[in-house]
VODRENVO-665818 format. One record per residue: residue number from 1; residue in three letters; y, z, x of N, C-alpha, C, O in turn. Coordinates in Angstrom, 2 decimals, m for minus. Atoms other than C-alpha are relative to their C-alpha. Example, Ala and Ser with C-alpha at 12.3 -4.5 7.8 and 13.67 -1.06 7.14 Angstrom:
// residues 2
+-----+-----+---------+---------+---------+----------+---------+---------+---------+---------+---------+---------+---------+---------+
|   k |   r | n_north |    n_up |  n_east | ca_north |   ca_up | ca_east | c_north |    c_up |  c_east | o_north |    o_up |  o_east |
+-----+-----+---------+---------+---------+----------+---------+---------+---------+---------+---------+---------+---------+---------+
|   1 | ALA |   m1.19 |    0.00 |    0.89 |    m4.50 |    7.80 |   12.30 |    1.20 |    0.00 |    0.90 |    1.18 |    0.66 |    1.94 |
|   2 | SER |   m1.19 |   m0.06 |   m0.82 |    m1.06 |    7.14 |   13.67 |    1.09 |    0.73 |   m0.77 |    2.20 |    0.90 |   m0.26 |
+-----+-----+---------+---------+---------+----------+---------+---------+---------+---------+---------+---------+---------+---------+
//
This chain:
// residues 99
+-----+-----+---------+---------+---------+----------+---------+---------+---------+---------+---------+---------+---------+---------+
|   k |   r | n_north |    n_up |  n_east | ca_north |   ca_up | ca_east | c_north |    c_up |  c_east | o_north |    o_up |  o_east |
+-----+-----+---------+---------+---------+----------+---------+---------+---------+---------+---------+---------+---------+---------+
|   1 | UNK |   m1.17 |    0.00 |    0.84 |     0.00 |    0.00 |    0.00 |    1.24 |    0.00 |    0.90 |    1.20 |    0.58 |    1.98 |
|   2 | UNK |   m1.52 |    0.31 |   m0.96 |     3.57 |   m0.78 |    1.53 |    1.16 |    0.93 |   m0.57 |    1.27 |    1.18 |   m1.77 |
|   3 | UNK |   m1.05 |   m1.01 |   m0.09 |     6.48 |    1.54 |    1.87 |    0.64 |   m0.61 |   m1.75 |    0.11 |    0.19 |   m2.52 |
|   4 | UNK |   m0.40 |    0.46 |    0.53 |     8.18 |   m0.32 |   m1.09 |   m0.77 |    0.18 |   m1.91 |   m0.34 |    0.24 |   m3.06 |
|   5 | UNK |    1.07 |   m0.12 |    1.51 |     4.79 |    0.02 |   m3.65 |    0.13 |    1.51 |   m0.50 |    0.38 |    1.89 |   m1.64 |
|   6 | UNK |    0.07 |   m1.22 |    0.25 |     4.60 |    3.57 |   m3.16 |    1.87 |    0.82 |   m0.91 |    1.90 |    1.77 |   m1.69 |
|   7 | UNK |   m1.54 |    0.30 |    0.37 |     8.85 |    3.53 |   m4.07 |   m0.13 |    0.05 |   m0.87 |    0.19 |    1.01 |   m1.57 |
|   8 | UNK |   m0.10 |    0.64 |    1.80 |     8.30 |    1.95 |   m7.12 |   m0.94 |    0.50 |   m0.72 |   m0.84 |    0.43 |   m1.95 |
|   9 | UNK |    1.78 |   m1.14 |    1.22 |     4.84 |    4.01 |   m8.67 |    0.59 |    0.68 |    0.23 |    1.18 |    0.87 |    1.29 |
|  10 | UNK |   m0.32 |   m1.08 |    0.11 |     5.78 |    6.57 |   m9.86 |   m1.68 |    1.20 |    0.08 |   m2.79 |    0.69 |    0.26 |
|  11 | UNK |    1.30 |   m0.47 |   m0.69 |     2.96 |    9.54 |   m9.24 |   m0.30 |    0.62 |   m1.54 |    0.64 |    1.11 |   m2.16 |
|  12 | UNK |   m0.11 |   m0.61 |    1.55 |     1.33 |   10.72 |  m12.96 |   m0.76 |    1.01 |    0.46 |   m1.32 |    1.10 |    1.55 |
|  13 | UNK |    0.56 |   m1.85 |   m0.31 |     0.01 |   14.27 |  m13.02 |   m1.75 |   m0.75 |   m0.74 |   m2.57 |    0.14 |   m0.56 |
|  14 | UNK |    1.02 |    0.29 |    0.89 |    m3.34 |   12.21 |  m15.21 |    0.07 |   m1.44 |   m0.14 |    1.12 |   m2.07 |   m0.26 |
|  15 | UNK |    0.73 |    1.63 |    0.29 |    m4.86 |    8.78 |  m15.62 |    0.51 |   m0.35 |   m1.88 |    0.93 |   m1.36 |   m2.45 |
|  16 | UNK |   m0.43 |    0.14 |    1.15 |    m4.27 |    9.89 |  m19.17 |    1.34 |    0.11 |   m0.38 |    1.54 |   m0.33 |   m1.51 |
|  17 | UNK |   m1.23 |    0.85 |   m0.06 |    m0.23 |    9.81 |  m18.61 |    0.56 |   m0.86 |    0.00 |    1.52 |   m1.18 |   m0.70 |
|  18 | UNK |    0.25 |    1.55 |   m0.81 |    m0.77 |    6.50 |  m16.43 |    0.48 |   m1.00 |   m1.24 |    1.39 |   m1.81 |   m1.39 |
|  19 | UNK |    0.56 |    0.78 |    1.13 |    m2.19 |    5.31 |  m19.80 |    1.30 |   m0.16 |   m1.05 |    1.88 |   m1.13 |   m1.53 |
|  20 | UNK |   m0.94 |    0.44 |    0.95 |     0.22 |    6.35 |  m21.92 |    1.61 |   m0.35 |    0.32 |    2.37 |   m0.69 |   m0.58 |
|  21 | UNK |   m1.10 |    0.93 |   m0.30 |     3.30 |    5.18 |  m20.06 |   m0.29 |   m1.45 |   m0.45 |    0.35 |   m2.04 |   m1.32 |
|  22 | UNK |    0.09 |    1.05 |    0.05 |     1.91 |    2.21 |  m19.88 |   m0.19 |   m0.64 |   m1.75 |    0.30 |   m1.62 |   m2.30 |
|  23 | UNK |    0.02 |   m0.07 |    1.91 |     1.24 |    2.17 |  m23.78 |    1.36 |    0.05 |   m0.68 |    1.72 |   m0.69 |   m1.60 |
|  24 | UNK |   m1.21 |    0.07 |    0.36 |     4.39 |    2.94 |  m24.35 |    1.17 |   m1.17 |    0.42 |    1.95 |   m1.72 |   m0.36 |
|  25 | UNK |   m0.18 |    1.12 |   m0.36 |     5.60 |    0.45 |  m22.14 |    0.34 |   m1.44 |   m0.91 |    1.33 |   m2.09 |   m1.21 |
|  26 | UNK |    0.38 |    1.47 |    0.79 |     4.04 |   m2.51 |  m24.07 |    0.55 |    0.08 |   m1.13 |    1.08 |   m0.96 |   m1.54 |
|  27 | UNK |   m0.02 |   m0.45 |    1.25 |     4.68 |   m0.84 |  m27.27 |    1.99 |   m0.10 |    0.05 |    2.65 |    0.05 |   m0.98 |
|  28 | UNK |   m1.88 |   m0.40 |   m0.17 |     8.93 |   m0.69 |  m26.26 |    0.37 |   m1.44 |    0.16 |    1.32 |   m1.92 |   m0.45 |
|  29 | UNK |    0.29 |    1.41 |   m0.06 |     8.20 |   m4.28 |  m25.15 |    0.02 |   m0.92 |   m1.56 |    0.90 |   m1.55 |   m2.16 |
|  30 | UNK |    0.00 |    0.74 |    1.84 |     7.10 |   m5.71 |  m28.76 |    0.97 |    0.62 |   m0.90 |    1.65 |   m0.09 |   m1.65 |
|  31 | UNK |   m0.79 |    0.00 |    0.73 |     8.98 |   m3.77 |  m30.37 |    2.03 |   m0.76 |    0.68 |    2.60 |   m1.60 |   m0.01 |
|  32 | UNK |   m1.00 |    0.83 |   m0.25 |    12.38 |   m5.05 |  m28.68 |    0.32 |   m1.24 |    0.19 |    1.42 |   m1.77 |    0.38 |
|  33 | UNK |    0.43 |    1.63 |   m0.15 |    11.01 |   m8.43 |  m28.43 |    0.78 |   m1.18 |   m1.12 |    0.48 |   m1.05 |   m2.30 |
|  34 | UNK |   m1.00 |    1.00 |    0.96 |    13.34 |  m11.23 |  m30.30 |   m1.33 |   m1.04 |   m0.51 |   m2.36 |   m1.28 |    0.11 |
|  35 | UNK |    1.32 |    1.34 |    0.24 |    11.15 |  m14.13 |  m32.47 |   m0.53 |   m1.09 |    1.78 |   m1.51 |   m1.64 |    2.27 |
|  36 | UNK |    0.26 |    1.24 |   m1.00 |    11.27 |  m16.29 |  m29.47 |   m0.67 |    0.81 |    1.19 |   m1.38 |    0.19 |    1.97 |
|  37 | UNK |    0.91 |   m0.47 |   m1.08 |     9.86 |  m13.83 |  m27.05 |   m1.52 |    0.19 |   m0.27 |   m2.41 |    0.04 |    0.57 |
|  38 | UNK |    1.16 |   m0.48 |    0.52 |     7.03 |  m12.77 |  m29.27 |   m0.34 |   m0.56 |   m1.77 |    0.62 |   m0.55 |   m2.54 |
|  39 | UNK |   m0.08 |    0.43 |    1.39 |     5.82 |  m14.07 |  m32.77 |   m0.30 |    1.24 |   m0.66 |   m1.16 |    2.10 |   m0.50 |
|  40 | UNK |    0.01 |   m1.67 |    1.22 |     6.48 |  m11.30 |  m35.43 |   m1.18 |    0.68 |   m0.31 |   m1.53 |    1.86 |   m0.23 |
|  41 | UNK |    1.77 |   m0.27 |    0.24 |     2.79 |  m11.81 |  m36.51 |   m0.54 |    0.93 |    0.90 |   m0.99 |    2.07 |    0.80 |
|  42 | UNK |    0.73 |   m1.20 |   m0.97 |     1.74 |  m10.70 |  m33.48 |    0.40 |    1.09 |    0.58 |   m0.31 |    1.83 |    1.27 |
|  43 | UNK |   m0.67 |   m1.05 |   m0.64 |     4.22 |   m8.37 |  m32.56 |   m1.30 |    0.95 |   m1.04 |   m2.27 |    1.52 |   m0.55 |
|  44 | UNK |    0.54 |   m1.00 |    0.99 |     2.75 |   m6.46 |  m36.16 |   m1.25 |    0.38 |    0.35 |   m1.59 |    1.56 |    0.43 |
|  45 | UNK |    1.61 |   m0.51 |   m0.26 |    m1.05 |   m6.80 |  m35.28 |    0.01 |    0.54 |    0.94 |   m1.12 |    0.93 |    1.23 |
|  46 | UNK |   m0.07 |   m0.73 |   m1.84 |     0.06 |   m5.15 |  m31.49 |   m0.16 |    1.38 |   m1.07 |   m1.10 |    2.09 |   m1.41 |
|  47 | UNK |   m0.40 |   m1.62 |    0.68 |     1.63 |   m2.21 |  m33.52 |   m0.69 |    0.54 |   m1.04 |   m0.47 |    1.70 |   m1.40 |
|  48 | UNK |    0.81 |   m0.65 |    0.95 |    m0.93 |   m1.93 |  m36.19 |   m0.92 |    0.30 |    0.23 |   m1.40 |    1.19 |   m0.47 |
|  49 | UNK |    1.10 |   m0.54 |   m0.88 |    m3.97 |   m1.82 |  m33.68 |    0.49 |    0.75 |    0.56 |   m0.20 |    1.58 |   m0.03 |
|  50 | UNK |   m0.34 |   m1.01 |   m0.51 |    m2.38 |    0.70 |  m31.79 |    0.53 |    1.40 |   m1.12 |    0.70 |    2.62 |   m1.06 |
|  51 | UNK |   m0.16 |   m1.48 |    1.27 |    m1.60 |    2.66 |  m35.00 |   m1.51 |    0.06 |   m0.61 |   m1.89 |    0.91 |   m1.41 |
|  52 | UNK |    1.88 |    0.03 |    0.63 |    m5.46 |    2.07 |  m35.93 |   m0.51 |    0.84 |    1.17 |   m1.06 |    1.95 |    1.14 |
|  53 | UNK |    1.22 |   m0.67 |   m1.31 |    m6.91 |    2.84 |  m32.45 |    0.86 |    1.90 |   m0.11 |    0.12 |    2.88 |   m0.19 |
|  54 | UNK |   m0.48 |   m1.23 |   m0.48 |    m4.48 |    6.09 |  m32.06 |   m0.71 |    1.51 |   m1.68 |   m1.02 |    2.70 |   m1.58 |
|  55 | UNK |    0.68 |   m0.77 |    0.62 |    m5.82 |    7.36 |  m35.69 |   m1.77 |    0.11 |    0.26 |   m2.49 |    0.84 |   m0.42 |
|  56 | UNK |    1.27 |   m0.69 |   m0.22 |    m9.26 |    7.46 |  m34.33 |   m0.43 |    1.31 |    1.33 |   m1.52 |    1.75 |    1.71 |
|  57 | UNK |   m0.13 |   m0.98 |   m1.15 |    m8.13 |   10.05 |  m31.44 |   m0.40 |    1.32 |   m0.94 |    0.17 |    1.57 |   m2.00 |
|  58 | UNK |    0.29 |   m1.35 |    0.66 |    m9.89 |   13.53 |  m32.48 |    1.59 |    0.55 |    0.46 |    2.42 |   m0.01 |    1.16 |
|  59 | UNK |   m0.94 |   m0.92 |    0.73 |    m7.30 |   16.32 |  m33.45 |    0.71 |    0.39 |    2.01 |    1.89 |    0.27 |    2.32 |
|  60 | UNK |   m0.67 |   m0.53 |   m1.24 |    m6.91 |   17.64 |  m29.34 |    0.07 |   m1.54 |    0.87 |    0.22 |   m1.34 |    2.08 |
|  61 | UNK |   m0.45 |    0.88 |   m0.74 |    m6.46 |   14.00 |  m28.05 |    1.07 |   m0.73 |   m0.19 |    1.63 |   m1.56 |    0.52 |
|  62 | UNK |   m1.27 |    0.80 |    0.90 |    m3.76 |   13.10 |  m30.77 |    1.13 |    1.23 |    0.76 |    2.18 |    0.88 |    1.31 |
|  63 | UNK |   m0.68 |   m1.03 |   m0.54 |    m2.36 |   16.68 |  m29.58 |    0.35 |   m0.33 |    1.52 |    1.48 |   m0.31 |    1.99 |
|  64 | UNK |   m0.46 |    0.36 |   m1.46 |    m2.59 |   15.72 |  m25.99 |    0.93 |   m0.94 |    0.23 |    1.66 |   m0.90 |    1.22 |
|  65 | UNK |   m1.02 |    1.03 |   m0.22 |    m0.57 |   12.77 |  m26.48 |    1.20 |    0.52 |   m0.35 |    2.13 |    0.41 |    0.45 |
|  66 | UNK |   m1.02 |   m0.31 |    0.81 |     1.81 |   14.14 |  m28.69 |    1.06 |    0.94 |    1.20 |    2.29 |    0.98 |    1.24 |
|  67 | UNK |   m0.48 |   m0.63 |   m0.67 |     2.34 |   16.37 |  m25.94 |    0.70 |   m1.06 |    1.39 |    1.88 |   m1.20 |    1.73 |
|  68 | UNK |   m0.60 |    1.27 |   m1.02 |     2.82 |   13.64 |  m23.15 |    1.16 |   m0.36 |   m0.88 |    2.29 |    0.09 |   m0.71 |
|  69 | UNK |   m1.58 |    1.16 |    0.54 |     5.21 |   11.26 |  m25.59 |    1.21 |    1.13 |    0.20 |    2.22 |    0.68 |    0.74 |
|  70 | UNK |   m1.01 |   m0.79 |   m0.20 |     7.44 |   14.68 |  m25.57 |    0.14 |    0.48 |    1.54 |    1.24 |    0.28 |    2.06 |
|  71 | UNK |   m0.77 |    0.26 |   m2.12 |     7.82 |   15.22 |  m21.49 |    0.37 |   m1.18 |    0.16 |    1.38 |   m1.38 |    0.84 |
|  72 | UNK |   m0.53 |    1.20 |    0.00 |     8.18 |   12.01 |  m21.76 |    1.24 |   m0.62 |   m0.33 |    1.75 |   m1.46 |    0.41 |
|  73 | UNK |   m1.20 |   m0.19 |    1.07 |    11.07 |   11.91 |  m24.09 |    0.59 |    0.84 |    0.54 |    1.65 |    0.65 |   m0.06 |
|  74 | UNK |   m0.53 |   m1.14 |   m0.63 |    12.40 |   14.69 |  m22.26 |    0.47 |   m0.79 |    1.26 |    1.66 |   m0.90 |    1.55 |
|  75 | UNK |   m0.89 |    0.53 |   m1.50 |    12.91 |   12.94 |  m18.90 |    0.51 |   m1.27 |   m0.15 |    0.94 |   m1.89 |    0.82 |
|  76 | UNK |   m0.20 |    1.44 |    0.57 |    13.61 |    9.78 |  m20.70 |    1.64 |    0.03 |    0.05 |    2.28 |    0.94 |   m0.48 |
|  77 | UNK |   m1.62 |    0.02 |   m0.40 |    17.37 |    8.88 |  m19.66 |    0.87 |   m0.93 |   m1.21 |    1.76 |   m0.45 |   m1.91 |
|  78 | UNK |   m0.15 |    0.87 |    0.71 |    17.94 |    5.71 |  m21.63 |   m0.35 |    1.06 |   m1.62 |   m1.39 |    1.64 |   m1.94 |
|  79 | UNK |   m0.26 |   m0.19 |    0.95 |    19.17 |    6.86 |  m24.94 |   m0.99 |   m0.62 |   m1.39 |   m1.61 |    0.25 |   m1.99 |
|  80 | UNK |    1.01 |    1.01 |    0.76 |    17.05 |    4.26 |  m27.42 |   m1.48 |    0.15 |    0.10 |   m2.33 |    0.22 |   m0.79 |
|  81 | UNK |    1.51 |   m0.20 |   m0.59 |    13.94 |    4.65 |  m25.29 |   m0.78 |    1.25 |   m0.20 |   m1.98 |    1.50 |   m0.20 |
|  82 | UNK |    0.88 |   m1.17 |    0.17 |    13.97 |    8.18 |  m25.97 |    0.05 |    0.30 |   m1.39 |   m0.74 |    1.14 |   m1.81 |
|  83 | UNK |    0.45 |   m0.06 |    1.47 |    14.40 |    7.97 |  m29.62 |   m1.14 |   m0.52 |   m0.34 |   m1.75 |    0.10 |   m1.21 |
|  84 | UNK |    1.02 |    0.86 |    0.06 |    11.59 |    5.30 |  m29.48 |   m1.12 |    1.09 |    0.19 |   m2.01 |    1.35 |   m0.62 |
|  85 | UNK |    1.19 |   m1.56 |   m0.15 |     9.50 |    8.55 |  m27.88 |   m0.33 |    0.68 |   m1.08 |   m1.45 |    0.73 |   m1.60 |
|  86 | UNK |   m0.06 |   m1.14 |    0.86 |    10.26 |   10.92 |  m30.19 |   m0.22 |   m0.48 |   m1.50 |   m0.37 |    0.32 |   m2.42 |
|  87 | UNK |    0.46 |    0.23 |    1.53 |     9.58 |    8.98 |  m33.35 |   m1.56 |   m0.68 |    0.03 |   m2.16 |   m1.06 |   m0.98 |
|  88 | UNK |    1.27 |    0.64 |   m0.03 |     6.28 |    7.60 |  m31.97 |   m1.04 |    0.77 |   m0.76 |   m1.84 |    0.24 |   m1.54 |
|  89 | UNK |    1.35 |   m0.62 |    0.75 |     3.94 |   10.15 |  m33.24 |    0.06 |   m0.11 |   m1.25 |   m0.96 |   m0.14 |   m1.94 |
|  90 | UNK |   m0.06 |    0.07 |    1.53 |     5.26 |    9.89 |  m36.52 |   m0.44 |   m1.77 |   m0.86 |   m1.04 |   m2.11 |   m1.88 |
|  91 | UNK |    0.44 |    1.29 |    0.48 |     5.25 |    5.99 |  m36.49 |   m0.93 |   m0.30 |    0.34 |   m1.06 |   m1.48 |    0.04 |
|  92 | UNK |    1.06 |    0.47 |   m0.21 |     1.92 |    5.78 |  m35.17 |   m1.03 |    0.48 |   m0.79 |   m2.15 |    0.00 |   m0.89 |
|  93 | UNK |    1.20 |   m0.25 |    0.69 |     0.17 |    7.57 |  m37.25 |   m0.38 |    1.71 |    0.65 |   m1.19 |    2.45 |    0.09 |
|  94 | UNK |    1.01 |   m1.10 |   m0.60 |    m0.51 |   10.73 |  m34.81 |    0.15 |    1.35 |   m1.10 |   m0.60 |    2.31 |   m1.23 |
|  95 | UNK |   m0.27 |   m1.98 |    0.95 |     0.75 |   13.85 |  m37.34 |   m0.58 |   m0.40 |   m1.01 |   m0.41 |   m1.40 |   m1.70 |
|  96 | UNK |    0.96 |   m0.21 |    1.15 |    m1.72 |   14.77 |  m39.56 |    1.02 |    0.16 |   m1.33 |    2.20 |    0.51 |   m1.32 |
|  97 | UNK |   m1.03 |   m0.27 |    0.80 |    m0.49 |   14.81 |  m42.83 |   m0.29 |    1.59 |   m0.62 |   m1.37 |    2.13 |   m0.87 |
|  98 | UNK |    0.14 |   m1.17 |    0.42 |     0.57 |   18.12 |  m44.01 |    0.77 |    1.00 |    1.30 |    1.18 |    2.16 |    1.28 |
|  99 | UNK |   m0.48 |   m0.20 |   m1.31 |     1.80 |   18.48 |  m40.52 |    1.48 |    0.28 |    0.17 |    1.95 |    0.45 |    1.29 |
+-----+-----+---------+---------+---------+----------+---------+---------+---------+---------+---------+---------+---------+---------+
//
C-alpha cells in the first residue's frame, strides 16, 4: 500500500462499519443522483432492496447498525449527509414499529 492509500482509508473500528459506510455511500449516491445519472426505476429497486435486505437483520443487527448510522451522523460534517444518517433507520425500515 503507498503512503497516499493509507491517507485516503480511513481505519474502521469493524468490517461491519467498513460495510456500512460503504452502504451508505451508494445509498447517498442514488439517492442524489439526477435522471441522467441514474434511471429512477433503478434508483427505487437500489432503495427498496436495501430496505428489504435491512428488514431481514435480527433485532441486535438492526440495533448494531442503528448504532453505527448514529457515530456516524455524529462525525458527519456535511450538513445534508448527516440528515441523510439520521433519517436512515426510519427510511429503511430498521425501527420496529411501536418503536
Amino acid at each position: 500500500m503507498t503512503s497516499w492509500e493509507s491517507a485516503l482509508m480511513p481505519v474502521y473500528s469493524s468490517l461491519t462499519h467498513a460495510l456500512a459506510e460503504a452502504l451508505v455511500d451508494v445509498l447517498w449516491f442514488v439517492e442524489g443522483s439526477d435522471d441522467e445519472q441514474m434511471d429512477p426505476d433503478d434508483a427505487v429497486k437500489v432503495m427498496e432492496g436495501v430496505a428489504h435486505l435491512v428488514s431481514k437483520l435480527s433485532s441486535e443487527q438492526r440495533n448494531e447498525l442503528i448504532e453505527l448510522l448514529g457515530t456516524m451522523a455524529d462525525a458527519e460534517s456535511d450538513p445534508a449527509r448527516r440528515e441523510f444518517l439520521e433519517g436512515f433507520p426510519e427510511g429503511f425500515g430498521l425501527l420496529e414499529d411501536g418503536v
